[in-house]
C-alpha positions as CSV (number, residue, x, y, z in Angstrom):
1,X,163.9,69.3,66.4
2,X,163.6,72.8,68.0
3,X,162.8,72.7,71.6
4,X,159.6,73.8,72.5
5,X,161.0,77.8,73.8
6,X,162.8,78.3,70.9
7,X,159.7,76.8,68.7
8,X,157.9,79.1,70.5
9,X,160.1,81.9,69.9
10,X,159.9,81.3,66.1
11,X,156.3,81.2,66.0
12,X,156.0,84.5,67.9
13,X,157.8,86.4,65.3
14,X,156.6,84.5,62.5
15,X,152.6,84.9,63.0
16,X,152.7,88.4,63.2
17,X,154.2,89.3,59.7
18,X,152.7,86.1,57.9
19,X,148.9,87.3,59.4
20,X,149.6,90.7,57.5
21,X,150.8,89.0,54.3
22,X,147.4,86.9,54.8
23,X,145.2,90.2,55.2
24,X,147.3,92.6,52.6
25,X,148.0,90.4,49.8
26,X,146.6,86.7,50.0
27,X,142.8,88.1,51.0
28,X,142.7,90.5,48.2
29,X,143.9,88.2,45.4
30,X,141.3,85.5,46.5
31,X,139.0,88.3,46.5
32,X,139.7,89.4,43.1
33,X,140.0,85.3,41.8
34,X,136.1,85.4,43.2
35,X,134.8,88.9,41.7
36,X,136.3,87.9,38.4
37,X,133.8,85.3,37.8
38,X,131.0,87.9,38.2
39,X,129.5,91.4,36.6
40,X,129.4,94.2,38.9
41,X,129.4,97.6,38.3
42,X,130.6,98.8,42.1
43,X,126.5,99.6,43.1
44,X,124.3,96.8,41.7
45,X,123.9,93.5,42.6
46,X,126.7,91.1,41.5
47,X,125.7,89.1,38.7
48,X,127.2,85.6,38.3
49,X,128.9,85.1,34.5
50,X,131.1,82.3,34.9
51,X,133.7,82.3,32.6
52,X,133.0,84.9,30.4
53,X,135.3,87.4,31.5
54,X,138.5,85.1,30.8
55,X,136.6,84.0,27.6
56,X,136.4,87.8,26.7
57,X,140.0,88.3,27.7
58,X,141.4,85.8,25.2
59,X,139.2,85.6,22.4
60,X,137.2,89.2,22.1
61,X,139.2,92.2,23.3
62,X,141.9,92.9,21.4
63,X,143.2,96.1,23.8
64,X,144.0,92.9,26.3
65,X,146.7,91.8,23.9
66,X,148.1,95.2,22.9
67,X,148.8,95.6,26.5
68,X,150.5,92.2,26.9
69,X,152.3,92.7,23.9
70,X,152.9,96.2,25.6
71,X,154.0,94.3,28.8
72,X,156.5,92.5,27.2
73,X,158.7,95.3,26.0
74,X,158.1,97.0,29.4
75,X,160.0,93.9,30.9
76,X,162.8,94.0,28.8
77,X,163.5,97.8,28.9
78,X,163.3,97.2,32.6
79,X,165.4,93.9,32.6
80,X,167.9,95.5,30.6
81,X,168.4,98.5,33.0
82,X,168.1,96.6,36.0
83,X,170.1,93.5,35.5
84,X,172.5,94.4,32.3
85,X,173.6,97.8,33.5
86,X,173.4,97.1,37.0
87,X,175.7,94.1,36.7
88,X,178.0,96.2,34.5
89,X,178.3,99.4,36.9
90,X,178.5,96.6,39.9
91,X,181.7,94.8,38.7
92,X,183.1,98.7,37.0
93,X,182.7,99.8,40.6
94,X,184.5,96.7,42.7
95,X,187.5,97.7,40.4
96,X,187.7,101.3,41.3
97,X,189.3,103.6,44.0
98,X,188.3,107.1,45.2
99,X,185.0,108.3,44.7
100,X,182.8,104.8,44.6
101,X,180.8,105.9,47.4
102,X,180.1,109.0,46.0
103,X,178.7,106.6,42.5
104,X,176.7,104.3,44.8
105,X,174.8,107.3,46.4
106,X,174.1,109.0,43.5
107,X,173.2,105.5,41.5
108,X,170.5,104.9,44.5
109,X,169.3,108.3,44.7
110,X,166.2,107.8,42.2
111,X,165.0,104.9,44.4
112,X,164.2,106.9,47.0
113,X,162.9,109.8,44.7
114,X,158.8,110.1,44.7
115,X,157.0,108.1,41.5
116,X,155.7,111.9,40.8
117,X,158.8,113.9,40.8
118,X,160.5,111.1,38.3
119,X,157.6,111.1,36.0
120,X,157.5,115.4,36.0
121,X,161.7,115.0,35.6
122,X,161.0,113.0,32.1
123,X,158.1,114.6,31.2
124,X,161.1,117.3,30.6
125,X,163.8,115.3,29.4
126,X,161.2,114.1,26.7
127,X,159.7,117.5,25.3
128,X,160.0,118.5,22.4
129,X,158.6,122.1,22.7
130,X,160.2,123.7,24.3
131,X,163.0,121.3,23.7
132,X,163.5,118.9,26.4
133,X,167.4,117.5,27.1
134,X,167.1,114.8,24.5
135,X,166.4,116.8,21.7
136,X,169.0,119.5,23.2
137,X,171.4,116.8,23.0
138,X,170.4,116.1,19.8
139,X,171.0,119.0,18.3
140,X,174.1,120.1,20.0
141,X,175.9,117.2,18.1
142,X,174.2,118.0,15.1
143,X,171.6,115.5,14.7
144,X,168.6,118.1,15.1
145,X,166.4,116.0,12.4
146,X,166.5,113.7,14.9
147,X,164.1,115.3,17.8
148,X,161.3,114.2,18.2
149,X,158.1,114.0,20.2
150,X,158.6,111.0,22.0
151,X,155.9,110.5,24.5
152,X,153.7,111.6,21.7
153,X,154.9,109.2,18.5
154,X,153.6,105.7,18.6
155,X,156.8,103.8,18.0
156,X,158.7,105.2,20.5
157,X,156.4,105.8,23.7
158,X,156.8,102.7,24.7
159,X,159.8,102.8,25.5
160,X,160.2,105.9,26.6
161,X,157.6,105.0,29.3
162,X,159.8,102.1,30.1
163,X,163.3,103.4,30.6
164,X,162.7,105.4,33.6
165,X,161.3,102.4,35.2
166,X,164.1,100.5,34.4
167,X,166.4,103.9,35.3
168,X,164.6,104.2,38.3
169,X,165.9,101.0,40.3
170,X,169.1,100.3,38.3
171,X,171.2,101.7,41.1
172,X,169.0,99.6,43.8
173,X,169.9,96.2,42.0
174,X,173.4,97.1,41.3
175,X,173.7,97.8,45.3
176,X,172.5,94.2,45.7
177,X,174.6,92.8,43.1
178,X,178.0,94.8,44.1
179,X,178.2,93.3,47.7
180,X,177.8,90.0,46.2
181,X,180.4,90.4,43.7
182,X,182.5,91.7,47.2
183,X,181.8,88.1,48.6
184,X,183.3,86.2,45.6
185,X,186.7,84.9,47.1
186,X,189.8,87.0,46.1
187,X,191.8,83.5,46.4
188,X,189.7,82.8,43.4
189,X,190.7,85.5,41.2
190,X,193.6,85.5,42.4
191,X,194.5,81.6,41.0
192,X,192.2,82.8,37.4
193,X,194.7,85.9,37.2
194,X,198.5,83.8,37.8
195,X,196.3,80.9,35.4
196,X,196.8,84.0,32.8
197,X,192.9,84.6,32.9
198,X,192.1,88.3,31.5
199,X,189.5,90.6,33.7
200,X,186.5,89.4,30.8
201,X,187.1,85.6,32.1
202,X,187.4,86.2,36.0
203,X,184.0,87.6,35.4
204,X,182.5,85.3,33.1
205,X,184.1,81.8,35.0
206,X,184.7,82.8,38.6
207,X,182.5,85.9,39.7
208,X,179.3,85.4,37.3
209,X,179.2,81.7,38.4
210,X,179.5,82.5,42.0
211,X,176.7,85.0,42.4
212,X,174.5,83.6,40.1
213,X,171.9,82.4,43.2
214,X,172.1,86.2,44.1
215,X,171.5,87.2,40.0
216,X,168.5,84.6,39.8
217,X,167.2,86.5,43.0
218,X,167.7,90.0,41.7
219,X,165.8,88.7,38.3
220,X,162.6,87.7,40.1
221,X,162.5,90.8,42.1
222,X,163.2,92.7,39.0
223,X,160.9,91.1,36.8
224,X,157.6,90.7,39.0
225,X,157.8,94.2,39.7
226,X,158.2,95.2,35.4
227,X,155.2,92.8,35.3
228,X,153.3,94.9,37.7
229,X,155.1,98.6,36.8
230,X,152.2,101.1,36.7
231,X,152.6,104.5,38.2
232,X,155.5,105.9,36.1
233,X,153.7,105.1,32.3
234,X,149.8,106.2,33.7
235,X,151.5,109.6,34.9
236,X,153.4,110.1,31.6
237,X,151.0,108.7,29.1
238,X,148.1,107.0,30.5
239,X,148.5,104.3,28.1
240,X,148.5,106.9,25.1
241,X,149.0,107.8,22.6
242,X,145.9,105.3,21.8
243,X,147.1,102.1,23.3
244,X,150.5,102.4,22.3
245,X,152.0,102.3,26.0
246,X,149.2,100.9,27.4
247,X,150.0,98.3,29.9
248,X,148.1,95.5,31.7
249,X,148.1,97.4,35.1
250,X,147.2,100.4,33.3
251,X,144.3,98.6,31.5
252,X,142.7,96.8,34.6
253,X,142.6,100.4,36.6
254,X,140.8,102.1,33.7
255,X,138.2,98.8,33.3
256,X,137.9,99.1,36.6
257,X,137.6,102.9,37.7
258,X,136.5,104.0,34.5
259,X,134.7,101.9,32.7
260,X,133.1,100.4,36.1
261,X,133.3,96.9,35.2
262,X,135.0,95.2,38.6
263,X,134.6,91.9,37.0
264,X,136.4,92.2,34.2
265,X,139.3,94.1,36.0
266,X,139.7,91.4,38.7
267,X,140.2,88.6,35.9
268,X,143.1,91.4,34.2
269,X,144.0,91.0,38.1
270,X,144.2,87.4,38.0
271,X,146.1,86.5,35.1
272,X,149.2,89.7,36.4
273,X,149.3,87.6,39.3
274,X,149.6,84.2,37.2
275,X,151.7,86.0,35.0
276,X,153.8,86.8,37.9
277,X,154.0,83.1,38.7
278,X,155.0,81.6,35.4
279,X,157.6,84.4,35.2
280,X,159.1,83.0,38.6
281,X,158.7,79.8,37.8
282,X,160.8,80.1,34.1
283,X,163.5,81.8,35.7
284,X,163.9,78.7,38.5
285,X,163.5,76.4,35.8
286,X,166.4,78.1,33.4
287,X,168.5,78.6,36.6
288,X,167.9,74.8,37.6
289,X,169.0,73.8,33.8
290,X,172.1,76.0,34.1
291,X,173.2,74.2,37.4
292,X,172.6,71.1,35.5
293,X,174.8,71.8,32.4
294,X,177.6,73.5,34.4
């Protein structure tokens, strides 16, 4: 038991923050759980419906599942960048000499670089007239047939409007995952290596294993935010062409501030945050089953 100063002590720190979570996040989703069961407009009286927003959501609007489906991919382009490459370039880097504080600056530098100024920087990488640095690319290897239009073609806008997401806080994630991979004990790899282990195994049975708590953490962080990405694909596209990149975020903003139906945006807003939950909740439950078969 903490004696009663240092309980004290704890509770003076701890009201202050958990009060603002209360008032900046908790408030505003119980608000939206509430609104979603109405029909309001932003200026009339709210009108009480029930259920019939969710039963719209699931059973009558099919631009609700385009965007999940939509949502889906956007996770994965994200997941890839941020957990895949980031692990990779994390391990490359606690193998190298000179120069890997030069790479971990420049990997973080587009976490700290404005939504806006990323979005204009691949709104030029993407164009194709006049030609962007893709299709450059492209044709300076000879492969010219290949440019394309991509924020503008329907099969690849999607992820287009993913992988600078997913670009964005690679370097951020493979900061976090580099000083735990510095934490694994060198005695460790050290045994692996006189066992005859080669660099592939050390990873795979002695580093991986070890910062796996710190790789589960990373993947929540990761994927909650992908679940709630918005900025980067409304500046690019705005969910277009049609609703090819149209997202769930995207989808609730437009119900909402466009189409001035606050009741059916906050139950968008209520299953993201569910969706949010079951995500967490998966990735606990595969990292629990992993604990259990190793």
């Amino acid at each position: 038991m903490l004696p009663g100063r240092s309980r004290t002590s704890v509770l003076v720190f701890l009201v202050p923050p958990l009060l603002l979570y209360l008032v900046a996040v908790a408030l505003p989703i119980v608000q939206s759980l509430v609104l979603s069961f109405f029909s309001w407009d932003g200026v009339t009286d709210l009108r009480l419906v029930g259920f019939s927003n969710y039963v719209k959501m699931f059973t009558a609007d099919p631009i609700f599942w385009r965007a999940f489906a939509n949502t889906m991919v956007y996770l994965a382009v994200c997941l890839f960048f941020q957990l895949g490459v980031s692990l990779f370039v994390a391990n490359l880097l606690s193998y190298a000499g000179r120069g890997k504080e030069v790479a971990k600056t420049l990997y973080l530098l587009p976490a700290i670089i404005s939504t806006v100024a990323i979005s204009f920087l691949f709104q030029r990488i993407y164009s194709y007239e006049p030609a962007g640095l893709i299709n450059q690319l492209l044709a300076g290897v000879g492969l010219g047939d290949l440019a394309a239009p991509w924020l503008s073609q329907v099969n690849t806008v999607l992820v287009a409007v993913s992988a600078p997401e997913g670009w964005r806080f690679t370097g951020l994630y493979m900061l976090i995952l580099y000083a735990a991979i510095l934490a694994v004990p060198k005695e460790l790899e050290e045994a692996a290596r006189l066992d005859g282990a080669s660099t592939w195994q050390i990873f795979a049975h002695v580093r991986f294993p070890y910062i796996r708590p710190v790789w589960v953490t990373t993947m929540i962080m990761a994927a909650t935010y992908s679940l709630r990405g918005f900025d980067i694909p409304y500046l690019l596209t705005n969910g277009g062409p049609g609703q090819a990149s149209e997202l769930l975020t995207t989808y609730m903003f437009k119900t909402a501030f466009r189409s001035t139906d606050f009741g059916y945006a906050s139950s968008i807003a209520v299953f993201i945050v569910i969706e949010c939950v079951v995500a967490v909740g998966l990735i606990l439950l595969l990292l629990r089953r992993g604990r259990e078969n190793a």
